[in-house]
Kinemage of the C-alpha trace (Angstrom):
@kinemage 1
@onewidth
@group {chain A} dominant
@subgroup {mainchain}
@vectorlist {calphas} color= white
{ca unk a 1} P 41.826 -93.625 -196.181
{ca unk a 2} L 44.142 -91.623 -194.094
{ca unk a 3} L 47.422 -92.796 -195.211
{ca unk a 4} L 46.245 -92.370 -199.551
{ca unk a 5} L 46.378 -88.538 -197.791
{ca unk a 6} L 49.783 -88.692 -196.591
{ca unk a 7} L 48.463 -88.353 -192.696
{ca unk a 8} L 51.077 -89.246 -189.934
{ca unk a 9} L 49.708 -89.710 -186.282
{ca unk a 10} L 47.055 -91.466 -184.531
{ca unk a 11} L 43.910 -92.641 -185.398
{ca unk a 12} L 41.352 -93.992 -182.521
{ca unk a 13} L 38.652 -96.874 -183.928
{ca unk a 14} L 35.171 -96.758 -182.887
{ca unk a 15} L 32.383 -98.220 -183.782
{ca unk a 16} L 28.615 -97.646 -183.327
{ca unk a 17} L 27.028 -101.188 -182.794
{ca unk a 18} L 23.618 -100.135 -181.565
{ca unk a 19} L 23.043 -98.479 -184.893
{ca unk a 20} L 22.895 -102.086 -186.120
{ca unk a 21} L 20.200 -103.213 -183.611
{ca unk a 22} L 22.524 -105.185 -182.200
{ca unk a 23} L 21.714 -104.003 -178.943
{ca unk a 24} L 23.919 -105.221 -175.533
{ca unk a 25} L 26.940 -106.209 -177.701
{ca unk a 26} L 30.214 -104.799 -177.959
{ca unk a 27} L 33.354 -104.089 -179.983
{ca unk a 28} L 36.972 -105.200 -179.466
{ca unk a 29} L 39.672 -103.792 -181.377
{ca unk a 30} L 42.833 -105.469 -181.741
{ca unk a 31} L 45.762 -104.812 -180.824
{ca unk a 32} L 43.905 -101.447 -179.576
{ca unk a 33} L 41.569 -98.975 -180.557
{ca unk a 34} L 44.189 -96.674 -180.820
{ca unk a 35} L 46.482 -96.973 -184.228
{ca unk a 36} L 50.081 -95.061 -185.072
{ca unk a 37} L 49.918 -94.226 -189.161
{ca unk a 38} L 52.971 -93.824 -190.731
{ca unk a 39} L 52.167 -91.840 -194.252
{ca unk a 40} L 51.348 -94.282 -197.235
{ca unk a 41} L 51.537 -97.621 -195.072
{ca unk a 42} L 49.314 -100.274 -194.018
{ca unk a 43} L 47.932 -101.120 -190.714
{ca unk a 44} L 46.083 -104.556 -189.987
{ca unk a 45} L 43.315 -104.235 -187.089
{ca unk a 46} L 40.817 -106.731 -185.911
{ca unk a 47} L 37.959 -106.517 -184.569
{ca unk a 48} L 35.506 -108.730 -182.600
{ca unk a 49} L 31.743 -108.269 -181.954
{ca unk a 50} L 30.870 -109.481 -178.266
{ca unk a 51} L 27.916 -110.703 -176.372
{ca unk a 52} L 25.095 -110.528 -179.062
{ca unk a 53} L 21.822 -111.687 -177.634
{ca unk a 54} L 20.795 -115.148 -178.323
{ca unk a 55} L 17.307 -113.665 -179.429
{ca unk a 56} L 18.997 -111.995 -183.027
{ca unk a 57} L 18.041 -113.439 -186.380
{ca unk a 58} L 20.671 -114.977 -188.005
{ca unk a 59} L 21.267 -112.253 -191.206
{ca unk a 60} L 23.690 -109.573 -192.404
{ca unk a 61} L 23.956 -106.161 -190.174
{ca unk a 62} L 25.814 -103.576 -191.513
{ca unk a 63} L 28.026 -101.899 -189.200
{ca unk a 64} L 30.082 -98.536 -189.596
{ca unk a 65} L 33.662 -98.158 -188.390
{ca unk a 66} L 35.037 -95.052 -188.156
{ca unk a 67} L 38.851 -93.804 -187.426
{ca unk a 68} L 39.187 -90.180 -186.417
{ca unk a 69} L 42.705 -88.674 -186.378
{ca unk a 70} L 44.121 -86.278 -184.031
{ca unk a 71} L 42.187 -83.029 -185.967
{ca unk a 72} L 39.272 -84.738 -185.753
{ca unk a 73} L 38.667 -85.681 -189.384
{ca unk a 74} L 36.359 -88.681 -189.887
{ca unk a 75} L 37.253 -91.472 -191.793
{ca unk a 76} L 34.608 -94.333 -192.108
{ca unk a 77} L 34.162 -97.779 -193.604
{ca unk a 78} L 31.062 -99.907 -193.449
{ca unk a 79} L 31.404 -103.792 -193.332
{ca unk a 80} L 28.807 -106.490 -193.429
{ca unk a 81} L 28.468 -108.637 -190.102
{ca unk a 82} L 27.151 -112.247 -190.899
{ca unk a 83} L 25.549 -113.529 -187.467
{ca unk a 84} L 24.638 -117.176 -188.298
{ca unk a 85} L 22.668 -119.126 -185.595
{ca unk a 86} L 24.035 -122.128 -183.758
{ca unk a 87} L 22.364 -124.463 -181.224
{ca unk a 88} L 23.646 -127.068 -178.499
{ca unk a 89} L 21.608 -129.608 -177.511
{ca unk a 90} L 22.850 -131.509 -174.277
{ca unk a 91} L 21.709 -135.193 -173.770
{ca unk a 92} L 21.736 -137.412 -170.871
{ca unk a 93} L 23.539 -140.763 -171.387
């Protein structure tokens, strides 16, 4: 990671979710895609996957996430996505 190489600066978050199949959706980073490292500290980022088609299988997609820094250095992490399927049924009463 970039701070276990004692980088200070930005780092901007991207991910590429059609690489998953995931087609149509997108990715949210929170608080922004944009991060300030301070050398050997942590940062906490979230991220949310958006508008996924109701046609995907429910399954594990692996997606990538990279951070590149201000020289352009890639640093990337791959996590596991868990899309589980859920139905509503509305009934007249």
């Amino acid at each position: 990671s970039p701070a276990d190489t004692g980088y200070t600066g930005q780092l901007t978050l991207s991910t590429n979710i059609a690489s998953t199949g995931l087609n149509g959706a997108t990715a949210e980073f929170s608080p922004s895609e944009t991060i300030d490292v301070v050398s050997a500290s942590w940062q906490e980022v979230e991220f949310r996957i958006k508008s996924i088609s109701a046609s995907k299988l429910a399954g594990i997609y692996p997606l990538e996430i990279t951070a590149t820094d201000e020289t352009g250095n890639k640093y990337t992490l791959t996590v596991n996505l868990s899309l589980e399927k859920t139905s509503v049924q509305w009934r007249e009463i």
